[in-house]
C-alpha positions as CSV (number, residue, x, y, z in Angstrom):
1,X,81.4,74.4,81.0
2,X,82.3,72.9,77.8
3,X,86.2,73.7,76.7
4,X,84.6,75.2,73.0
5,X,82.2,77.7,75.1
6,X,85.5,79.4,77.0
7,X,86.1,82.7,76.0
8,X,89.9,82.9,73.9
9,X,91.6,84.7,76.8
10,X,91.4,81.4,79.3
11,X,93.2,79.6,76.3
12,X,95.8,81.8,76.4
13,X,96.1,81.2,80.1
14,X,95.9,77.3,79.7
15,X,98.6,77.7,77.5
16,X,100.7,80.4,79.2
17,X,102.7,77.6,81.2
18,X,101.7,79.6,84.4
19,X,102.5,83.2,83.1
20,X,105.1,82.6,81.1
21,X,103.6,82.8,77.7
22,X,106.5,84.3,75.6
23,X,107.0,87.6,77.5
24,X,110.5,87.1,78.6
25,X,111.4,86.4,74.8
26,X,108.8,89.4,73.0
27,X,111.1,91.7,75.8
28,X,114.1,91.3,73.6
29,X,112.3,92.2,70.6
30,X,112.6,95.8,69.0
31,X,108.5,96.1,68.5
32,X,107.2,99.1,71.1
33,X,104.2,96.5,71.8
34,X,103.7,93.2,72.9
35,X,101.4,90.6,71.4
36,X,97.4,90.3,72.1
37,X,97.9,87.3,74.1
38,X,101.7,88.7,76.2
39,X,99.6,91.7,76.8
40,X,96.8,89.9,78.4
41,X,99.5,88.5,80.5
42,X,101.4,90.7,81.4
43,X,98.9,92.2,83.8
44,X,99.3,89.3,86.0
45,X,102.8,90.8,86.3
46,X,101.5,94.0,87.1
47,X,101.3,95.8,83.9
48,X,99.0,97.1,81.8
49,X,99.7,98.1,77.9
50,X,98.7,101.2,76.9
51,X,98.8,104.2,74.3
52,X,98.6,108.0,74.8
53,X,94.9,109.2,73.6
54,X,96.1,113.0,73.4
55,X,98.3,111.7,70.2
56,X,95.9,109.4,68.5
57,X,94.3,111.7,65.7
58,X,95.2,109.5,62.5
59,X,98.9,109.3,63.5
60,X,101.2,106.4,64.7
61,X,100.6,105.1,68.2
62,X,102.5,106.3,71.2
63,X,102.4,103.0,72.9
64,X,103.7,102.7,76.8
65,X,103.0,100.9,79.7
66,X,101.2,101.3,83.3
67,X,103.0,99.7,86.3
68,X,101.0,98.9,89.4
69,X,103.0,98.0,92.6
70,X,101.6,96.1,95.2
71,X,101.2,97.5,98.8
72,X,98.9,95.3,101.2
73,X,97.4,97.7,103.9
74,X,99.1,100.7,102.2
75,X,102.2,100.2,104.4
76,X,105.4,101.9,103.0
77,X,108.7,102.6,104.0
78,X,110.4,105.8,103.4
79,X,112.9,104.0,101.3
80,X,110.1,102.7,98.9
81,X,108.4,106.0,98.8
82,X,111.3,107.6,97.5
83,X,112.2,104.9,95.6
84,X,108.8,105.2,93.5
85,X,109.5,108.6,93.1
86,X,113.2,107.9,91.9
87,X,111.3,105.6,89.2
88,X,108.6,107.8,87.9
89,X,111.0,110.2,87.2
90,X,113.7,108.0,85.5
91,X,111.6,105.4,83.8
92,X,107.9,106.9,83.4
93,X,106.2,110.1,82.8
94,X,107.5,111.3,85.8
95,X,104.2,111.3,88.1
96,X,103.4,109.1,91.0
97,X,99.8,107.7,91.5
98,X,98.1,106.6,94.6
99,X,95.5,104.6,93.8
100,X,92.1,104.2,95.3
101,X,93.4,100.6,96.5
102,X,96.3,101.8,98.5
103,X,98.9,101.3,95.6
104,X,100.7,103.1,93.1
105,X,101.1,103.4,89.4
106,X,103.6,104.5,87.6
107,X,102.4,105.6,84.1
108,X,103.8,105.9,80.6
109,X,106.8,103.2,80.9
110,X,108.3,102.6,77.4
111,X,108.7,98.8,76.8
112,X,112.5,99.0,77.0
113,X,112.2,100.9,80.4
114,X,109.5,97.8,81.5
115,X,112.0,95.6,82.7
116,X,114.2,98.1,85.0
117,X,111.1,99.6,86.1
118,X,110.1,96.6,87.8
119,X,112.8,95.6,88.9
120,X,113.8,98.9,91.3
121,X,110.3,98.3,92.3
122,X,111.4,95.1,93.6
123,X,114.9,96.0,94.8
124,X,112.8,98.5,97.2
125,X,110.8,95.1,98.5
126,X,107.6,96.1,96.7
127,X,106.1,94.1,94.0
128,X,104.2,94.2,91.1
129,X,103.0,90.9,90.9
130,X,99.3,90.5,91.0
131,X,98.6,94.0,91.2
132,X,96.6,93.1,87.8
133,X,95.1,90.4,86.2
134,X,93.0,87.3,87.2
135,X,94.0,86.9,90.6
136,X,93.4,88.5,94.1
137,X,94.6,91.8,94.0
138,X,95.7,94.0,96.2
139,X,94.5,93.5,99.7
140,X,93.0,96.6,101.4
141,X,92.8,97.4,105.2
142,X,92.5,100.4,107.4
143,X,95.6,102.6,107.1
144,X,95.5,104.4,110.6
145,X,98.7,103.7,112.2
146,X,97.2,103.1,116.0
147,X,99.6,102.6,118.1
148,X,99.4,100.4,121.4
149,X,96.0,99.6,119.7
150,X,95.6,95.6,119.3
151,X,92.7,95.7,116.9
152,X,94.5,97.4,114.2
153,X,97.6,95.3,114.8
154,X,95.5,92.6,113.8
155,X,93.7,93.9,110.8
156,X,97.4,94.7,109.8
157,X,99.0,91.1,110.3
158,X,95.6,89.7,108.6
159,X,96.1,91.8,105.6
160,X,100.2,90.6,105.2
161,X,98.7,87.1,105.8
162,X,96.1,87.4,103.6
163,X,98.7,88.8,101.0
164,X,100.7,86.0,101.1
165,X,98.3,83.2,101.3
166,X,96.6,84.3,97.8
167,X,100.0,85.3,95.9
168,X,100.6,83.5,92.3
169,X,102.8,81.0,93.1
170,X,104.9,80.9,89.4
171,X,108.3,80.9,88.9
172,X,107.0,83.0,86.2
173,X,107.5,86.6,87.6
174,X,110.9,85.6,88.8
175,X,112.5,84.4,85.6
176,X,110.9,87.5,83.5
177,X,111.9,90.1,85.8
178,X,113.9,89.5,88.6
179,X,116.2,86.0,87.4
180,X,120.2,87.4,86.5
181,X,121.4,84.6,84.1
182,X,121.0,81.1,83.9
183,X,122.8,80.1,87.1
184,X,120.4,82.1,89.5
185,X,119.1,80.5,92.8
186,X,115.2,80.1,92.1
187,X,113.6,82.3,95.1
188,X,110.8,79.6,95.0
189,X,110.5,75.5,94.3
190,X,106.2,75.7,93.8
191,X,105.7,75.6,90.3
192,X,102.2,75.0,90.3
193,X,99.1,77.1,91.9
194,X,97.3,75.0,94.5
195,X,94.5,78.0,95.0
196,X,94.1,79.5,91.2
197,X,95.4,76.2,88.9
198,X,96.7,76.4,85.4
199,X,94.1,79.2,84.4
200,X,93.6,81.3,87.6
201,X,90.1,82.9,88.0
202,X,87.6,84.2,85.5
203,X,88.6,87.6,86.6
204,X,89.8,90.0,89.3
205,X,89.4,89.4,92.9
206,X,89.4,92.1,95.1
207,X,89.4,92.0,99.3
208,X,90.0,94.1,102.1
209,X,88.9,94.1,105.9
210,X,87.6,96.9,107.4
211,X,86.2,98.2,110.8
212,X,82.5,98.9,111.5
213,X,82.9,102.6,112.8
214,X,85.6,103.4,109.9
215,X,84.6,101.9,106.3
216,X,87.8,103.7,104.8
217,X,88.5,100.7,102.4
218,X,84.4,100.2,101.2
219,X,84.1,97.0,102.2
220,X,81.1,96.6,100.4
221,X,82.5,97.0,97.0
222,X,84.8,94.2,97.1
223,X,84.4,90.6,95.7
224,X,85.0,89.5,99.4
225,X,85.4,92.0,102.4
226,X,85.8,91.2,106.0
227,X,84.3,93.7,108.8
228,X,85.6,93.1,112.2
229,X,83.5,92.2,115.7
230,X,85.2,93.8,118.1
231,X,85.1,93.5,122.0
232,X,86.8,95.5,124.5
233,X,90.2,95.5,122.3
234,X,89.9,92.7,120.3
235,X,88.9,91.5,117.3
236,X,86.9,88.1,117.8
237,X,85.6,87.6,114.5
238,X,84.7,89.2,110.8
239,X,81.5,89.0,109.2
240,X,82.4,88.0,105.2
241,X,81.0,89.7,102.7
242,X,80.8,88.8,98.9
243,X,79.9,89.4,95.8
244,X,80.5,93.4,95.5
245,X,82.0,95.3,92.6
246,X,81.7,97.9,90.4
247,X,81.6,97.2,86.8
248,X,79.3,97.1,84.2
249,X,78.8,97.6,80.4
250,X,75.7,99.5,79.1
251,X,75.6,97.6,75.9
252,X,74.9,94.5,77.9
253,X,71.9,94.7,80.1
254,X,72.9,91.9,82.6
255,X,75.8,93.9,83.9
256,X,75.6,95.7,87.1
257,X,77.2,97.2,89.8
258,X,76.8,95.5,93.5
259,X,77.4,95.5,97.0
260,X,78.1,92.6,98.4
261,X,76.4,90.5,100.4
262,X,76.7,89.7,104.3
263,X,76.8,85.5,104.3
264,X,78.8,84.2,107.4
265,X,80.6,85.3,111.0
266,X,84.2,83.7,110.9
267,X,86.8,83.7,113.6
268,X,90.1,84.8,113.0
269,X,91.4,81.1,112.7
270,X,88.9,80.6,110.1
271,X,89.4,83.6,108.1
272,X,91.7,82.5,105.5
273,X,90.8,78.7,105.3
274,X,86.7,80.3,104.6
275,X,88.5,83.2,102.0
276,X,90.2,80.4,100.1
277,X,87.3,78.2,99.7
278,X,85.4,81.3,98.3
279,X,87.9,82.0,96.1
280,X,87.9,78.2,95.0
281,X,83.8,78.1,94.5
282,X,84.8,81.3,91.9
283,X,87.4,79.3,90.4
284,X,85.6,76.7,89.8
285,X,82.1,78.2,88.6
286,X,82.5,81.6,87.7
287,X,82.0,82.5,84.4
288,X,84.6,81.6,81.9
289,X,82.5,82.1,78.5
290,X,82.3,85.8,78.7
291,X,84.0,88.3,80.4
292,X,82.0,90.8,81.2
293,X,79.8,88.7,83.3
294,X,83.2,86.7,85.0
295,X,83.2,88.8,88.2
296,X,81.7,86.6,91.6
297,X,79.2,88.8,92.1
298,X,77.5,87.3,88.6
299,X,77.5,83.5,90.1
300,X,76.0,84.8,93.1
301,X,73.1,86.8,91.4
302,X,72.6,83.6,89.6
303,X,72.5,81.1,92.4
304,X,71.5,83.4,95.1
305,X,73.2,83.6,98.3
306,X,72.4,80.5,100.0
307,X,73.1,78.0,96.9
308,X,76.8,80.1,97.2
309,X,77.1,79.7,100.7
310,X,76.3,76.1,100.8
311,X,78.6,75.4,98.1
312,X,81.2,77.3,100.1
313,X,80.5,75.1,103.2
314,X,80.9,72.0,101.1
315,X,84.7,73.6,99.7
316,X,85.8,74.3,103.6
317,X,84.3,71.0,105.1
318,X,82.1,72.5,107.8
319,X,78.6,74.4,108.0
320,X,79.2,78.3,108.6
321,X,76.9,80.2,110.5
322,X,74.9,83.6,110.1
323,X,76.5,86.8,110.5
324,X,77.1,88.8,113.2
325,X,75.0,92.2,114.2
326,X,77.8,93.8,113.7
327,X,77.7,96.6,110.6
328,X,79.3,99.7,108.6
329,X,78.5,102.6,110.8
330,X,80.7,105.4,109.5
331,X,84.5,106.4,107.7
332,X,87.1,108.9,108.1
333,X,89.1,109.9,105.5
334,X,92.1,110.2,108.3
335,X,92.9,113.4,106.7
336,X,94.6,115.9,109.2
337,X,96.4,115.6,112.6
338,X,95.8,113.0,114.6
339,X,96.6,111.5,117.7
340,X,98.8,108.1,117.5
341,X,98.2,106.4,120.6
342,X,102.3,106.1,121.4
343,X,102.7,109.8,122.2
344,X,103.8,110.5,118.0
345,X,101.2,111.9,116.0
346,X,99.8,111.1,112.3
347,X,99.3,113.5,109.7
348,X,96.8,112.6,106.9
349,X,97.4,114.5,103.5
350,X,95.2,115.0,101.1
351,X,96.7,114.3,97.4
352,X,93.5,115.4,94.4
353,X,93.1,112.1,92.3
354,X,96.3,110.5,94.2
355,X,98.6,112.4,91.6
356,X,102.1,113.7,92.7
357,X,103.3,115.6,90.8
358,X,105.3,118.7,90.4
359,X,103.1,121.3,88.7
360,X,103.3,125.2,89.3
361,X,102.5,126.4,92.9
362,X,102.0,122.4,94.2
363,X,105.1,120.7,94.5
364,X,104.0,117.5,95.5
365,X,107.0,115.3,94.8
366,X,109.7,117.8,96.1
367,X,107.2,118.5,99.7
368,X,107.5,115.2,99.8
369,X,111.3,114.6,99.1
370,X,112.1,117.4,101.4
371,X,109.9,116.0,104.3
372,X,111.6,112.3,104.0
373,X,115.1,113.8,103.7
374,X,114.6,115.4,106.8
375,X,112.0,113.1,109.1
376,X,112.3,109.7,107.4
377,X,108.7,108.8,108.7
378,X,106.9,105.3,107.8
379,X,104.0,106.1,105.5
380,X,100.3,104.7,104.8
381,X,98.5,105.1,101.5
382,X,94.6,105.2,101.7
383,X,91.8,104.1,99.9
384,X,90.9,108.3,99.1
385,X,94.0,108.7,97.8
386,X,95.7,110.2,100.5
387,X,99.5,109.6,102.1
388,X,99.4,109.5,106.0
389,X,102.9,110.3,107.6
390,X,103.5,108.3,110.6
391,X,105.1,108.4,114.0
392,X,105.4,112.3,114.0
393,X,106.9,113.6,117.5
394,X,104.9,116.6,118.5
395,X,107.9,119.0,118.4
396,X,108.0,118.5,114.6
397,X,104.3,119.6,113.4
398,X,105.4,123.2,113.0
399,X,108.3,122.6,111.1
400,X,106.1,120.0,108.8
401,X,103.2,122.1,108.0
402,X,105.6,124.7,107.2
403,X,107.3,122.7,104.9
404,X,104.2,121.8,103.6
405,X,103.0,125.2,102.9
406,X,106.0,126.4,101.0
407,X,105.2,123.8,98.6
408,X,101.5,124.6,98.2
409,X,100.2,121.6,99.9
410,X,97.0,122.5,101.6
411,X,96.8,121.0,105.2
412,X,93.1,119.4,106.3
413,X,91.2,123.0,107.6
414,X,92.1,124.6,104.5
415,X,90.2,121.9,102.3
416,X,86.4,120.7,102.3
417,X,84.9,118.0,103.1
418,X,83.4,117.5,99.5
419,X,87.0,117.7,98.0
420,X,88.7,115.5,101.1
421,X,86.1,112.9,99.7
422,X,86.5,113.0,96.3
423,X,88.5,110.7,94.0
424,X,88.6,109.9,90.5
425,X,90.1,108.0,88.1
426,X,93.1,108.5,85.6
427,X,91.1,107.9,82.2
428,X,92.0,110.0,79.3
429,X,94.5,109.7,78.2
430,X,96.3,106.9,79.6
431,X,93.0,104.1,79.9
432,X,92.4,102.1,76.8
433,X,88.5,102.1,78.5
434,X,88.3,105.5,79.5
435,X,85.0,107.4,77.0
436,X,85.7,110.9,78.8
437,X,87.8,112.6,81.0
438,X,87.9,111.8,84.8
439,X,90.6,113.0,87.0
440,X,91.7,115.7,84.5
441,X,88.2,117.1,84.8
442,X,87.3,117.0,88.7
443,X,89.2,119.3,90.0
444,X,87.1,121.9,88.4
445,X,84.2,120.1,88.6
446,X,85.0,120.4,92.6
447,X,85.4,124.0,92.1
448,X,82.3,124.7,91.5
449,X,80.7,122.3,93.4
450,X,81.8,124.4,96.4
451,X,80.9,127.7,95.0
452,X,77.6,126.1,94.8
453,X,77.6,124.5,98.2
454,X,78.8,127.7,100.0
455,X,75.8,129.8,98.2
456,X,73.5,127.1,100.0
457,X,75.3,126.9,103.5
458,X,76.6,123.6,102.8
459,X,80.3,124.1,102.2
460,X,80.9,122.1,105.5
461,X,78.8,119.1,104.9
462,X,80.5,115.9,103.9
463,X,79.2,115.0,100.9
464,X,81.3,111.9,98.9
465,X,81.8,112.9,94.9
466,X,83.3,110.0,92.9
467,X,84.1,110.1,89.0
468,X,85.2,107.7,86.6
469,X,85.7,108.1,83.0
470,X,83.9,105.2,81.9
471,X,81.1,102.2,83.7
472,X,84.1,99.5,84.7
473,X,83.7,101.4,87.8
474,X,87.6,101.8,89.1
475,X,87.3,104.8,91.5
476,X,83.9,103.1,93.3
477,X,81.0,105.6,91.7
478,X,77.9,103.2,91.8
479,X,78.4,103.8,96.2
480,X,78.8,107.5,97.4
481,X,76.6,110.6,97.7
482,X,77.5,111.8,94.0
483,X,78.6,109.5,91.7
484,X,79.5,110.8,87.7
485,X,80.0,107.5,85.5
486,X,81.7,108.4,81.5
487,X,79.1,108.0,79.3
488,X,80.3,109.8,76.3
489,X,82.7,112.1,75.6
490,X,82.6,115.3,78.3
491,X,79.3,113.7,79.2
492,X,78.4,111.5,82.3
493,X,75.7,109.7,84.0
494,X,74.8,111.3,87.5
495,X,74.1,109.1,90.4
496,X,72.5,110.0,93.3
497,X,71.3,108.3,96.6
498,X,74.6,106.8,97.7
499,X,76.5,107.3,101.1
500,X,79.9,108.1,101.9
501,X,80.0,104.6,104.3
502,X,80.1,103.0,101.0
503,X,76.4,100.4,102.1
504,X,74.3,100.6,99.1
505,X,74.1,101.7,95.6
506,X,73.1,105.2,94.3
507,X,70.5,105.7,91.6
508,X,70.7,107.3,88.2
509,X,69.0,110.6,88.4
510,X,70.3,111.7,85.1
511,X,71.8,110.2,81.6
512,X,74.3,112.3,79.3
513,X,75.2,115.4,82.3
514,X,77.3,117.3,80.0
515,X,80.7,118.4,82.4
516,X,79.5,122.2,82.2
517,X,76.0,121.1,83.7
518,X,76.7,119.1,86.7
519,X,76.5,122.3,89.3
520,X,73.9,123.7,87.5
521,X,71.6,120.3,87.7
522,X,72.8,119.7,91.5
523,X,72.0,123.1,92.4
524,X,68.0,122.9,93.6
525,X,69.1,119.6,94.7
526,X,71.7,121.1,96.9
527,X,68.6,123.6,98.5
528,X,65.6,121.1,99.0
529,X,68.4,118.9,101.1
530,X,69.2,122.2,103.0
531,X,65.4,122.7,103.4
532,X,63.7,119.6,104.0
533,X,66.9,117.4,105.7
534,X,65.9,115.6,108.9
535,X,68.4,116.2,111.6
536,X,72.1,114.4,111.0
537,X,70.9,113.6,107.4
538,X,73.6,113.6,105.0
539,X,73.3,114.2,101.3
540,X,73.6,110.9,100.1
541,X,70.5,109.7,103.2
542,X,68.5,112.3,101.8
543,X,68.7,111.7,98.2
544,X,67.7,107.9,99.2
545,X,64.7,109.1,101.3
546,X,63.1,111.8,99.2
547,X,63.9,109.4,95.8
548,X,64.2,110.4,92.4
549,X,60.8,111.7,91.9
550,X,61.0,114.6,94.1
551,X,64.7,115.4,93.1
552,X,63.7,115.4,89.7
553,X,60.7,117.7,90.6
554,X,62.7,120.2,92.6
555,X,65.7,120.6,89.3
556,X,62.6,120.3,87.0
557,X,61.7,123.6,89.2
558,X,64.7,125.4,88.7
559,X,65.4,125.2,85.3
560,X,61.5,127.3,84.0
């Protein structure tokens, strides 16, 4: 690709001196903002700039920032859950997100604040870096703490492995954020990338490894997932997956969302040797002209799977053979009490859009203060949003669900299904992307969702609801049962036809659902699958099977 046909953004990256740019100087600078070009940086570093929506309305900006930690697996320490919480409160707008890839944001950091935000993020042994930008992000795995349980053991050490392997290498993060005068012992002596190079990838890279019977993480949706072979208690191999993700843009026809693609059977050894040459076939041919159609799954629509695996076998020196049998079968939200395998127990809570906060009856952030003050307990974030509390003795459970409960935190037989499997994503007012409302919105939404299920019979089926306020996709909506998709202000596309294993793609049933109408439109829906389901079916299956047409025909029905 000819240098004059990149698009301005890999300049600036060519340029940046690997991340540099001049953030560390544009920090001392008075301005609430940071330049086009620092800003575009600056999520390689883990931030994102923003400006409160709510306050637009013809007057100044309120400009602040979004800071994404890094947390491979999900695994943290009661020190750095607290310590999050310490942060949100002192530096940002005093909420804590999970994220839907086992992270969490911190959300409306003033630029003055940036700098000490990041750092007591580091000082707790978490990171920001890479979080954002063009670069592997955060790597997702299974967060069920099995114990005595060798298969998850591995998954775990793959995912810290993987972690490392694909982390920016640049001094960069260091001197910006972390360096104390001049005189400071550099933490690193690699100054240049030997995976990404002087302009990292056309875009995001996102990976996770996953098992068969438990697609927690939705393998499918990443630009490069792993599902493990197992055999008697053992992982023996992964079958590699590429080219998912979720983003599109209407306006451009050629965008789409995608599940990957099954191409090879690696062993372990092989794993990360295989996952870099992948990585280095996107480096090297992915899109750089345009930005919108930068992601992997783009080259590999273009080439078609075996021109991308060939070209991958030519990066890691050997052929590669098929995949494995092996496939997505199910997922568990591991919401609920579970056993451990060590004796302990795990308790999987249920957090609506990954928001703690503090907010009337639900005390989120003091439950959760109060429960680590007392039973400092290792913690796992999950892909739904959720916060599992590990190695729980027995003898405790009474005194935790009761702490629980006087905070208005609803333990798993209280909630639905529907709501246990629902996430959503912050837009308005924080997302510069967002066209509508998405996590503001679903809780009702989910209200009456379930009023309408119950009327049917259906208030115990688990059905998978994802929302977004706009088509980049972030909370995963193209895959579930029910996926609503920001079209234009309180109105959404509805997508049907998905599953909640996260193996294929839903189809648009309807364009511009205003909010109001989303019950109303599901409702007939919701009775032709209680009247004409095969046995097992869930929603999602049956939406697939029946199609569009006859959905259509049924709400069509309803509404004379």
């Amino acid at each position: 690709m000819s240098e004059e046909k990149l698009s301005k953004f890999e300049g600036v990256k060519e340029q940046s001196n690997f991340l540099r740019g001049s953030i560390g100087e544009e920090l001392l600078n008075a301005d609430p903002t940071f330049s086009e070009d620092n800003a575009g940086l600056l999520k390689f570093h883990g931030t994102y700039q923003q400006d409160n929506r709510d306050a637009r309305g013809g007057k100044p900006k309120e400009y602040s920032f979004m800071v994404r930690s890094r947390v491979p697996g999900g695994k943290v320490t009661p020190e750095q859950f607290l310590a999050h919480l310490d942060i949100c409160e002192e530096f940002a707008n005093g909420t804590l997100r999970v994220t839907d890839r086992q992270a969490f944001q911190l959300h409306g950091v003033l630029k003055t604040d940036l700098k000490s935000a990041i750092r007591g993020i580091n000082e707790s042994k978490l990171s920001t870096i890479a979080a954002c930008g063009d670069v592997c992000r955060n790597f997702m795995c299974c967060p069920a703490p099995q114990k005595n349980n060798p298969v998850h053991d591995q998954m775990q050490k793959l995912a810290d492995a993987m972690a490392d392997h694909f982390r920016p290498k640049s001094l960069a993060y260091y001197e910006i954020w972390l360096k104390d005068g001049e005189n400071s012992e550099l933490v690193h002596q690699v100054v240049d990338e030997p995976i990404y190079g002087k302009t990292y990838l056309p875009r995001k890279f996102k990976m996770g490894v996953t098992l068969p019977e438990d697609n927690c993480i939705d393998v499918y949706t990443q630009d490069l997932g792993l599902i493990a072979v197992v055999e008697g208690d053992t992982i023996v191999g992964y079958n590699m997956v590429v080219g998912g993700g979720m983003g599109m843009t209407p306006a451009k026809k050629d965008t789409f969302p995608a599940v990957g693609k099954r191409m090879t059977y690696v062993t372990p050894e092989q794993v990360i040797p295989v996952a870099e040459a992948v990585v280095k076939v996107q480096r090297d041919f992915g899109n750089r002209a345009d930005r919108k159609h930068a992601r992997m799954k783009y080259l590999i629509a273009e080439w078609g799977l075996p021109k991308f695996k060939a070209k991958v076998e030519e990066y890691y020196g050997a052929a590669l053979p098929e995949p494995h049998p092996t496939d997505v079968t199910n997922v568990d939200d591991h919401i609920g009490w579970h056993e451990q395998g060590d004796g302990k127990l795990f308790l999987g809570i249920n957090i609506e859009n990954g928001r703690l906060k503090d907010e009337g009856p639900l005390q989120l952030k003091a439950a959760f203060r109060e429960l680590l003050a007392k039973f400092p307990f290792p913690l796992r974030l999950t892909a739904l949003q959720g916060i599992i509390l590990c190695d729980v003795e027995p003898k405790d459970k009474p005194e935790i669900e009761s702490i629980l409960r006087k905070h208005g935190v609803k333990l798993a037989h209280e909630l639905t299904l529907i709501r246990r499997y629902s996430i959503a994503c912050p837009a308005l007012p924080t997302c510069g992307l967002a066209v509508t409302e998405s996590e503001r919105v679903l809780p009702a939404i989910m209200d009456e969702l379930e009023a309408t299920l119950d009327q049917y019979g259906l208030k115990e089926d688990r059905i998978a609801v994802h929302m977004t306020g706009c088509p980049n996709g972030c909370a995963r909506p193209y895959t579930p049962d029910i996926g609503l998709v920001g079209k234009a202000r309180g109105k959404y596309t509805l997508y049907l036809g998905g599953n909640a294993e996260g193996t294929r793609l839903g189809f648009i049933f309807q364009d511009m659902v205003p909010e109001q109408g989303i019950s109303t439109i599901l409702s007939p829906i919701f009775a032709q699958y209680r009247d004409q389901r095969q046995d097992g079916e869930s929603f999602g299956d049956f939406c697939h099977r029946v199609g569009k047409d006859s959905l259509a025909r049924a709400e069509a029905v309803a509404a004379t």
